[in-house]
C-alpha positions in Angstrom: -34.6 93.1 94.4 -36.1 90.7 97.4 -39.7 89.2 97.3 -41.6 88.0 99.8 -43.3 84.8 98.6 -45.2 82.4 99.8 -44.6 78.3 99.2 -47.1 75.7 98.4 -47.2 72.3 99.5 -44.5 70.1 97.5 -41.3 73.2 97.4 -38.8 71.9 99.3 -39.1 74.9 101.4 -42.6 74.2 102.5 -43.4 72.6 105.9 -46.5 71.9 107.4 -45.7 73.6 110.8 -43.7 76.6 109.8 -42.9 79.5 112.1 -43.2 82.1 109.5 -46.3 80.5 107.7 -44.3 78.9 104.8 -43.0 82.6 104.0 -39.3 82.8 101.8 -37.5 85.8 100.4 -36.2 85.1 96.9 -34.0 87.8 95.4 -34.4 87.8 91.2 -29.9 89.2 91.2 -28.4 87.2 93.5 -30.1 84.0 93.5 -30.6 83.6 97.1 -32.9 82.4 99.0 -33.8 83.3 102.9 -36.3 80.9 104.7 -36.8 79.6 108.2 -36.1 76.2 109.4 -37.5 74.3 111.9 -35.1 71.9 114.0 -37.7 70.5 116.2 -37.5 71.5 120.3 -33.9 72.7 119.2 -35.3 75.7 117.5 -35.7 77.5 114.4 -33.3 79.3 111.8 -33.3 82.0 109.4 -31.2 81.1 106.7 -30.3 82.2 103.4 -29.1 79.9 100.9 -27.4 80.1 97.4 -26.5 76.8 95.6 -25.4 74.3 98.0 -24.0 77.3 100.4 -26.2 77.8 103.4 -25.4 81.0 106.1 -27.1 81.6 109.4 -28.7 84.6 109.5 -30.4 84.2 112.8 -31.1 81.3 115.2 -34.0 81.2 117.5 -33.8 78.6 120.6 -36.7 76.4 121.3 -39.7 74.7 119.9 -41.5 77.4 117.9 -45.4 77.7 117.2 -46.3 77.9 113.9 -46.6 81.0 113.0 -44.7 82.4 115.9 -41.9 83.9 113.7 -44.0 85.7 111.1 -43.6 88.7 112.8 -40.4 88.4 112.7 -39.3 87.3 109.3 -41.6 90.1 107.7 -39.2 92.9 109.8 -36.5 91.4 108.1 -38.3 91.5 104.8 -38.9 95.3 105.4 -34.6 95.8 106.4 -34.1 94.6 102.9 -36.6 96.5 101.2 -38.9 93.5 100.3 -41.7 93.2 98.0 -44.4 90.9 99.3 -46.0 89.2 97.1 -47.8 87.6 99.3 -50.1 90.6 99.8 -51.7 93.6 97.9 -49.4 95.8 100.4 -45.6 97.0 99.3 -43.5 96.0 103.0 -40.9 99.4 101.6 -40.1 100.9 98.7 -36.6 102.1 97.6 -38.0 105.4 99.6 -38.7 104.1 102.6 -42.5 104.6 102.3 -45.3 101.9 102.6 -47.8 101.4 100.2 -51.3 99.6 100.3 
């Protein structure tokens, strides 16, 4: 199952600009993690990341606002059936239906 978390100051995947306001999805079976990174004007990634193996997920081009992303990262939270966390509000269930 995938959760959508949010980081606090200190985790190394916190930073103080983030385009998908400090947002990760953390899976309790697989032990991955999927976060964005910024690379300054270059751009941002998505990235999932298990042990020291990193994969691209998805690469944005370009500075990015922070915030800018959120959108985006929470659709991919809902195309893997994520629980947020970071909310009172289920993004899907297992049956496709959203909850408040």
């Amino acid at each position: 199952m995938w959760f959508l978390v949010q980081v606090v100051k200190g985790s190394k995947h916190y930073e103080v600009d983030s385009p998908v306001g400090n947002q990760v999805l953390i899976s309790d079976t697989t032990e991955m993690v999927i976060s964005a990174r910024a690379m300054g004007a270059e751009g941002c990634r998505f990235e999932a990341r298990k042990g020291n193996e990193t994969f691209v997920i998805r690469d944005f081009k370009g500075a990015q606002a922070a915030g800018s992303l959120a959108a985006k990262f929470e659709a991919l939270a809902r195309q893997i059936s994520a629980l947020a966390i970071t909310s009172d509000a289920l993004l899907s269930d297992a049956a496709g239906e959203s909850s408040a």
